[in-house]
C-alpha positions in Angstrom: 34.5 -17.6 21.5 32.3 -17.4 18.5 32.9 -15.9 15.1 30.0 -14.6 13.5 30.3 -13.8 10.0 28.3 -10.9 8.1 27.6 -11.7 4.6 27.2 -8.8 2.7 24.1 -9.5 0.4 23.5 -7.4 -3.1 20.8 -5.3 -4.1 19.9 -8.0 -6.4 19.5 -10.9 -3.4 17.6 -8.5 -1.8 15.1 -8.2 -4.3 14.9 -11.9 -5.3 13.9 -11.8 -1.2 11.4 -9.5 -2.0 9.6 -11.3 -4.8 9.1 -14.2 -2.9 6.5 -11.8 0.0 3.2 -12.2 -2.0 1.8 -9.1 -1.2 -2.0 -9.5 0.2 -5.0 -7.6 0.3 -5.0 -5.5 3.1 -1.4 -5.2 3.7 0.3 -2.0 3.7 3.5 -1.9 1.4 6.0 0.8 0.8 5.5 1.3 -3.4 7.6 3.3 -5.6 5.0 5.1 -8.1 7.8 6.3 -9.6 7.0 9.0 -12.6 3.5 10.5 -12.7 2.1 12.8 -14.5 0.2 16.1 -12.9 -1.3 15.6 -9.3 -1.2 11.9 -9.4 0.9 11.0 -6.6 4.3 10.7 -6.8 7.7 8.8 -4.7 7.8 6.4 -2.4 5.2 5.9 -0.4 2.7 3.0 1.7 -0.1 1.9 -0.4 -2.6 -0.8 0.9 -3.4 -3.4 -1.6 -7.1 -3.7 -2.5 -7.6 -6.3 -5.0 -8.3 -9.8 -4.3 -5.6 -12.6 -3.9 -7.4 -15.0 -6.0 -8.0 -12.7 -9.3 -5.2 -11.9 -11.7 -2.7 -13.7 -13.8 -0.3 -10.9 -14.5 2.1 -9.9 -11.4 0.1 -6.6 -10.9 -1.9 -5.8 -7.8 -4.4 -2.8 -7.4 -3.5 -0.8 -4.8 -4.7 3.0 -3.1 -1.8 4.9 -1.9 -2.0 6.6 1.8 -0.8 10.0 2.5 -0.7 12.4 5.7 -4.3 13.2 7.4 -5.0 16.8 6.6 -8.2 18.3 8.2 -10.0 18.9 5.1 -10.1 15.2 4.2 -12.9 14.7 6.9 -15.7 16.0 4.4 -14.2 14.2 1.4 -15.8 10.6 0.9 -12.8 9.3 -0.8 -10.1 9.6 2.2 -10.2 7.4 4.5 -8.5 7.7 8.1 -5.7 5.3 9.5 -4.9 5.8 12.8 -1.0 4.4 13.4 -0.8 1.3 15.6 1.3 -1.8 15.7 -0.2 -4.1 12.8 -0.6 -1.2 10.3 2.9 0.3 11.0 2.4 3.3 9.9 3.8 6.2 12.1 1.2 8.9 11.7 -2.6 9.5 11.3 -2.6 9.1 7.3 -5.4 8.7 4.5 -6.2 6.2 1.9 -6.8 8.4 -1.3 -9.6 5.9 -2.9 -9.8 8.3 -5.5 -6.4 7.7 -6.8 -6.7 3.5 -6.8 -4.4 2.1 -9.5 -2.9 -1.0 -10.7 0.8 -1.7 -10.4 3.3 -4.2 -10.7 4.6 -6.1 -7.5 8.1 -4.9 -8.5 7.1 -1.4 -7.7 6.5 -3.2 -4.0 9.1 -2.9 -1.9 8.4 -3.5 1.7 6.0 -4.5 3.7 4.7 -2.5 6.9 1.6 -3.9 8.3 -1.5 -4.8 7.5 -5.2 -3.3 7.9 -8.3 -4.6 10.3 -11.3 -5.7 8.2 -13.3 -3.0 9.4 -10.6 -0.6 7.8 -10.7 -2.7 4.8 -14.5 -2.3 4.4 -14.3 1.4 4.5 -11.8 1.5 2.0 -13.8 -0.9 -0.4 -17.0 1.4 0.5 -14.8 4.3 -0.4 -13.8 3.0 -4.1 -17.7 2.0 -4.5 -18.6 5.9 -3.6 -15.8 7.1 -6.3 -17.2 4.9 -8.9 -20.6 5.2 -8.5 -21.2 1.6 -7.6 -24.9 0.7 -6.4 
């Protein structure tokens, strides 16, 4: 018969674990925005990171949190429809908010969930280009 042991692993193990995910464009990670101020968005929540892996020194990644799909997002050119599936993990029809895009530091990432299709991607990056008025 064979003993298996449990370890019991501390919060702190847990997120030494976590810093050694580098979290890549197009992935989806769960991101505590922690405190906000006014309608910025708030808690835990999945964010997909946007910027690129190769720019940056800092440990700070840009990222646009998702939220759920309401109807009214389909006329807004900043909201941009994920449908759930199995490499995106998410578990309902959500929205990128490209207008609310913001830089964060990869401790605020806490898990990874999926990751995006690059035809996803690309409307996400056509999204941010339409917020900021890029031609």
């Amino acid at each position: 018969m064979n003993v298996v042991q449990i370890q019991m692993i501390s919060r702190k193990e847990i997120l030494l674990n976590t810093e050694l995910l580098e979290p890549r464009r197009g992935e989806i990670w769960v991101v505590n925005l922690g405190s906000t101020v006014g309608t910025e968005m708030k808690k835990f929540r999945p964010a997909v990171i946007i910027s690129s892996d190769g720019v940056g020194k800092l440990p700070i990644k840009l990222i646009a949190p998702i939220t759920d799909w309401k109807q009214n997002f389909n006329s807004n050119l900043w909201h941009v429809k994920l449908v759930p599936n199995k490499s995106n993990g998410l578990s309902k029809i959500s929205a990128v908010d490209a207008l609310q895009i913001r830089g964060v530091d990869k401790k605020r990432l806490t898990k990874r969930i999926g990751v995006l299709s690059a035809t996803e991607m690309q409307e996400i990056v056509t999204a941010v280009a339409l917020v900021i008025d890029y031609e």
